[in-house]
VEXBA-992306 format. One record per residue (C-alpha): residue in one letter; x, y, z. Coordinates in Angstrom, 2 decimals, decimal comma, always signed. Last residue first. Example, Ala and Ser with C-alpha at 12.3 -4.5 7.8 and 13.67 -1.06 7.14 Angstrom:
BEGIN
PT  res        X        Y        Z
PT    S   +13,67    -1,06    +7,14
PT    A   +12,30    -4,50    +7,80
This chain:
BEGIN
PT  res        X        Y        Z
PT    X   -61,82   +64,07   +82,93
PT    X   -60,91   +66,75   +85,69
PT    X   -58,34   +69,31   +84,23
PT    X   -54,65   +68,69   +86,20
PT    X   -53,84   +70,65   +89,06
PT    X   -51,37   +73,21   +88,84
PT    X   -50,41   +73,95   +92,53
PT    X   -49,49   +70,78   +94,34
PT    X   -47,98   +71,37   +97,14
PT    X   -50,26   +74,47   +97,59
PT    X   -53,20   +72,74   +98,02
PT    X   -52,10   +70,17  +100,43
PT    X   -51,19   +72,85  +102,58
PT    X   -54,23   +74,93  +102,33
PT    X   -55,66   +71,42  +103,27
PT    X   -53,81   +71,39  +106,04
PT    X   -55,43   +75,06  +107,22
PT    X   -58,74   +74,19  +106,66
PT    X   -61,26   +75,89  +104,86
PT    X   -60,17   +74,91  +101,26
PT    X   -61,85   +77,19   +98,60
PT    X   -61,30   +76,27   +94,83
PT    X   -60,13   +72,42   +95,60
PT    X   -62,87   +72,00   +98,45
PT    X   -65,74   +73,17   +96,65
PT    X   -64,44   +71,50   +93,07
PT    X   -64,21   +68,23   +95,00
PT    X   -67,58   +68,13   +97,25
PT    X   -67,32   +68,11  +100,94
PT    X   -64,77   +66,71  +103,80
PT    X   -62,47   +68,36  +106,08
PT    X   -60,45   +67,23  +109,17
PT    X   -61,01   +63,67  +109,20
PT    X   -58,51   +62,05  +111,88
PT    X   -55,67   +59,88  +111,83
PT    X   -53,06   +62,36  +112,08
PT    X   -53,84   +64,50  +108,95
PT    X   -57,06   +63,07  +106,97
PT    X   -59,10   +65,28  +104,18
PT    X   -62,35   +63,49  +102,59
PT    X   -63,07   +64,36   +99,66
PT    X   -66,47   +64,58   +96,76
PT    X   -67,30   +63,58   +93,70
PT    X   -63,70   +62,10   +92,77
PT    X   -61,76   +61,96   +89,33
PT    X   -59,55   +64,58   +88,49
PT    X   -59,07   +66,71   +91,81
PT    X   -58,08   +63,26   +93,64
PT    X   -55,17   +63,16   +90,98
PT    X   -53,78   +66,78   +91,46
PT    X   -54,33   +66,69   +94,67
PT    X   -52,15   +63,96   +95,13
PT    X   -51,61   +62,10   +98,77
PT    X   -53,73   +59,18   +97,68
PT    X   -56,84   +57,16   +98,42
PT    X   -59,42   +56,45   +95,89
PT    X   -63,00   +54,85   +97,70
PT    X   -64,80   +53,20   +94,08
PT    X   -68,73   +52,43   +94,69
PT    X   -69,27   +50,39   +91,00
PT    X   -72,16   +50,64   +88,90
PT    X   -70,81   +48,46   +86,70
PT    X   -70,25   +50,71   +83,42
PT    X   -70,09   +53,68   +85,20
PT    X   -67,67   +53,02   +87,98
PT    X   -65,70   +50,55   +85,51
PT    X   -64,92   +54,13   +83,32
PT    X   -64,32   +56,35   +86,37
PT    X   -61,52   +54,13   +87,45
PT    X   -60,17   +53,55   +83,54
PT    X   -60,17   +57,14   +83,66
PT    X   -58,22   +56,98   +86,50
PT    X   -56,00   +54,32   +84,99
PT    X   -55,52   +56,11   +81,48
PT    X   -54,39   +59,24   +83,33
PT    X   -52,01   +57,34   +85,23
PT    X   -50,37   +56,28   +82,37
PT    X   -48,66   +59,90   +80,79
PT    X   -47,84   +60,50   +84,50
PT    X   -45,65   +57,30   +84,98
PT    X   -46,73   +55,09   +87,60
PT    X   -45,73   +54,46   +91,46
PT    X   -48,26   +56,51   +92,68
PT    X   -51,40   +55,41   +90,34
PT    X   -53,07   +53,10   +92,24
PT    X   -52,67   +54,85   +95,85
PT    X   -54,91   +52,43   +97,32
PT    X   -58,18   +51,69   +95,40
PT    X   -60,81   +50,57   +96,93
PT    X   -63,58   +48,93   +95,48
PT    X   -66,95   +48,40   +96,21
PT    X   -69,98   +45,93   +95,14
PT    X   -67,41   +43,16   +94,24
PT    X   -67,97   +41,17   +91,18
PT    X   -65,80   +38,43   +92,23
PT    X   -63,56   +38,72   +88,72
PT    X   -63,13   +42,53   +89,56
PT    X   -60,03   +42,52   +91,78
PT    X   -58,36   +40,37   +89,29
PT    X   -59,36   +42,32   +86,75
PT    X   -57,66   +45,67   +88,73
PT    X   -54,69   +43,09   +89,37
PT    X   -54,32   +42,78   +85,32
PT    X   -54,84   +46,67   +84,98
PT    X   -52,31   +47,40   +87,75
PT    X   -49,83   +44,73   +85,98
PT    X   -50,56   +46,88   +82,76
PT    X   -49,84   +50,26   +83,65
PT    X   -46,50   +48,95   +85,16
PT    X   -45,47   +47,31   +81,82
PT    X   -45,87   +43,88   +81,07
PT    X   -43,62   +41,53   +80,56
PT    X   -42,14   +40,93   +83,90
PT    X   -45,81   +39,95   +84,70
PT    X   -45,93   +36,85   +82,96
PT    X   -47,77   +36,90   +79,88
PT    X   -49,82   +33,82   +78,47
PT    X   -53,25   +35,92   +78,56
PT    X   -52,04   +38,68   +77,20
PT    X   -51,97   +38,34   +73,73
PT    X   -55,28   +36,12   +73,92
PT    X   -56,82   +39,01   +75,82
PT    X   -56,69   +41,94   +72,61
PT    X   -56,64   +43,98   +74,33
PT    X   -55,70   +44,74   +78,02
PT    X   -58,21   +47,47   +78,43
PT    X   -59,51   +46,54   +82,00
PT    X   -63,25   +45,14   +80,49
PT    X   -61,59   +43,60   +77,94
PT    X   -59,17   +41,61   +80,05
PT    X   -62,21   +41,31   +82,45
PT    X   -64,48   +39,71   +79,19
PT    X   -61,47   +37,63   +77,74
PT    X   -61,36   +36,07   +81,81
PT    X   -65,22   +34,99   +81,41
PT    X   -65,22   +33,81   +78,38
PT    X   -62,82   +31,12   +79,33
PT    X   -64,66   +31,09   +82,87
PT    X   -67,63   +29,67   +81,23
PT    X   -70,18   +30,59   +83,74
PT    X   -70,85   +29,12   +87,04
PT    X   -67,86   +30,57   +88,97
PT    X   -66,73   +28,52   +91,90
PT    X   -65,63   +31,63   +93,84
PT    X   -62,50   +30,49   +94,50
PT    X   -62,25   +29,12   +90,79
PT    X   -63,39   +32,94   +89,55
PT    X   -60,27   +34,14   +91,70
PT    X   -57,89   +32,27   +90,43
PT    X   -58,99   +32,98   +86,77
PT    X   -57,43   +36,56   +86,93
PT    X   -53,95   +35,86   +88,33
PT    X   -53,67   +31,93   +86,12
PT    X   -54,32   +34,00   +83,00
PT    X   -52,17   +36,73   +83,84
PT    X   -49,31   +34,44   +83,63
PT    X   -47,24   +32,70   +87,24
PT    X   -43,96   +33,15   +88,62
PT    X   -43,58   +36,82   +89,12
PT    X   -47,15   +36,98   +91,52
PT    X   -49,03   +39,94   +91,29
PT    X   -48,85   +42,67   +93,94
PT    X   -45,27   +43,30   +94,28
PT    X   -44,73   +45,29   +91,05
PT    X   -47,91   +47,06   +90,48
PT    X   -47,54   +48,46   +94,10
PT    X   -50,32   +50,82   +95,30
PT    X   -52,90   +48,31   +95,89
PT    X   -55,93   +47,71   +94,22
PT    X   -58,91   +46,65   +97,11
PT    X   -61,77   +44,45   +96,74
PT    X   -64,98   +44,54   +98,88
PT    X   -67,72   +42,95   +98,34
PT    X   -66,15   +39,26   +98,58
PT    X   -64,79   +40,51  +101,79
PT    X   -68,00   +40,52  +103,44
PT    X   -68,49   +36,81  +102,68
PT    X   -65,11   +36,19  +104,44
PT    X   -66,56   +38,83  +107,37
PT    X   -69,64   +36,39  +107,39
PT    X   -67,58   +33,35  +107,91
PT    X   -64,91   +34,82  +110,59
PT    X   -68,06   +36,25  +113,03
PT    X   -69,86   +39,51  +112,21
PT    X   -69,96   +42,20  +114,85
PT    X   -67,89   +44,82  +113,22
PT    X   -69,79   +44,25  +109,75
PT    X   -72,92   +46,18  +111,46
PT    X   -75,47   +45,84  +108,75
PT    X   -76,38   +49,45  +107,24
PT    X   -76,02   +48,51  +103,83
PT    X   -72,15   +47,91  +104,84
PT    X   -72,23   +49,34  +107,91
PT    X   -68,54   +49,87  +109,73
PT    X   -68,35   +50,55  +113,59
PT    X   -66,29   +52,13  +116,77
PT    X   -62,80   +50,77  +118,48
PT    X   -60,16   +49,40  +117,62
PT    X   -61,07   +47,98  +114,10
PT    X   -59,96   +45,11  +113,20
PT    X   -56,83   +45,47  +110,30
PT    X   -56,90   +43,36  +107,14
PT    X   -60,86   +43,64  +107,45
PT    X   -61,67   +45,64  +104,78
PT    X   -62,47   +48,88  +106,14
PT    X   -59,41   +48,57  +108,56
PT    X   -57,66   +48,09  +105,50
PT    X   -58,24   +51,13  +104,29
PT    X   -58,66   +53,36  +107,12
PT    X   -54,63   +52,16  +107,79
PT    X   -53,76   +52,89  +104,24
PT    X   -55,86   +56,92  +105,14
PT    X   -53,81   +57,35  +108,30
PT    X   -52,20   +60,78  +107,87
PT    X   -48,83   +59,16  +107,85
PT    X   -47,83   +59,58  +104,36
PT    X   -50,05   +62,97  +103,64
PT    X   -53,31   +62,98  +103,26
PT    X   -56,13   +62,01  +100,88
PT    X   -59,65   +60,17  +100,89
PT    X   -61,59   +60,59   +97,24
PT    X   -64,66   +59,67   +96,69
PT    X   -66,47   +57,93   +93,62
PT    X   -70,35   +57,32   +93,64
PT    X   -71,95   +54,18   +92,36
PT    X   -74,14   +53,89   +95,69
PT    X   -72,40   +56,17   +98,44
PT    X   -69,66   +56,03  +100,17
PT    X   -69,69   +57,66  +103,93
PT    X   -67,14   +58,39  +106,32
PT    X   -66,63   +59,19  +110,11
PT    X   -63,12   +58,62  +111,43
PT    X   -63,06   +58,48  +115,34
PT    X   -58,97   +58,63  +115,52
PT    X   -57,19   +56,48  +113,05
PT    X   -53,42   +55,12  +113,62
PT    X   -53,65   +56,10  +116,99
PT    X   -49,57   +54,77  +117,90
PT    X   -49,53   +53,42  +121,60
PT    X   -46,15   +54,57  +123,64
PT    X   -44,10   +51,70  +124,81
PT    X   -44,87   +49,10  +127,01
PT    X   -41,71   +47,54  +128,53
PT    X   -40,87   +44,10  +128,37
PT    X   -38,72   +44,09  +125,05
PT    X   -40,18   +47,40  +123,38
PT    X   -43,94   +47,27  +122,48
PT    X   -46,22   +49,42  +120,70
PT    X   -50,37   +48,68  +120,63
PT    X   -51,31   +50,11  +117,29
PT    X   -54,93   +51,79  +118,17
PT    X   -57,51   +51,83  +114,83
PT    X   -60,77   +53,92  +115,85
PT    X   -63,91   +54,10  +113,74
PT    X   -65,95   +56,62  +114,92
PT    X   -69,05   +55,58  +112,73
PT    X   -68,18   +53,97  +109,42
PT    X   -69,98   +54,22  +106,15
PT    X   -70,86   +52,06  +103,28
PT    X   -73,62   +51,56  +100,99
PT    X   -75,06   +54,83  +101,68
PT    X   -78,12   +55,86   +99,36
């Protein structure tokens, strides 16, 4: 059952140069996706290709040009400020950056218990943080619940803003190029982390990147983008062992030894 899924969704960047109009930039071009309950897809492209600006389009940070996003097949385009805030709550992104996304001058206490005071959380939020630590791998908590995040490796500050991102119990979760700026020996232990939370929440989880040999690992099915548009879509293995379009190919062959899916 769809949970979330967009119908020619356009994004147009309107370019300006002093007081002449410059040419307009089509950031996304009648995109048509679907996510599923609990299921795990992959969008990937180049740099360029448009699959950041589908991201935040789908939550918000951008407003869509033109076209529609359902989430449970409600029409999130026409909802006012309040119900797009409530929106939001569903729908948590990871972004690519371990580095710049948490703040240097406070611990990963204060990062993961913000959240669960925004969201005036009824339980004990001691036990509450411990469980998201847990939840993320960073064990035991109490060792890293006074850290700052110049102490903590990159793997870590992506697993303390992937609790973060977790604290409102969001129904998806997108996550942006997670695993980019990491070492290779730690982004396996974030995708499987991915697949992991998937299972034991019954997360919907949208992973964007340019790697095939990451996308390959973890997703049910892709979605291909190259200049804003979708240009092939089906299930992983199909799509990995016999690419019909020509960019694809492409993507393909940059990356030729694949790693073994998890």
């Amino acid at each position: 059952m769809s949970i979330l899924r967009t119908e020619n969704l356009s994004k147009v960047f309107i370019s300006r140069k002093g007081i002449v109009k410059s040419e307009n930039v089509v950031a996304l071009d009648n995109v048509n996706i679907e996510l599923n309950e609990r299921e795990l897809i992959g969008v990937v492209g180049a740099s360029g290709s448009g699959k950041s600006t589908l991201a935040k389009t789908l939550v918000f940070l951008y407003k869509p040009t033109t076209g529609n996003i359902y989430f449970r097949d409600e029409n999130i385009t026409k909802y006012k400020s309040g119900k797009i805030k409530k929106y939001r709550k569903n729908i948590q992104m990871v972004f690519q950056d371990p580095y710049a996304s948490l703040d240097p001058n406070h611990t990963v206490e204060w990062h993961v218990k913000r959240p669960l005071i925004l969201i005036k959380y009824k339980g004990d939020i001691n036990e509450r943080i411990n469980e998201l630590l847990n939840m993320v791998t960073l064990n035991p908590p109490e060792y890293y619940r006074n850290k700052f995040p110049h102490q903590l490796s990159g793997g870590q500050r992506q697993r303390v803003y992937l609790a973060r991102a977790l604290a409102v119990e969001p129904s998806i979760l997108i996550a942006d190029e997670p695993v980019s700026m990491l070492d290779v020996s730690v982004r396996i232990g974030i995708l499987n982390l991915l697949k992991n939370i998937r299972d034991m929440l019954d997360l919907s989880i949208i992973y964007i990147t340019h790697d095939l040999n990451t996308v390959s690992m973890i997703t049910d099915r892709i979605y291909v983008m190259h200049d804003g548009k979708i240009v092939e879509e089906g299930n992983t293995d199909s799509i990995i062992k016999n690419p019909m379009n020509s960019y694809t190919r492409e993507l393909i062959e940059a990356a030729p030894n694949p790693y073994k899916r998890i």
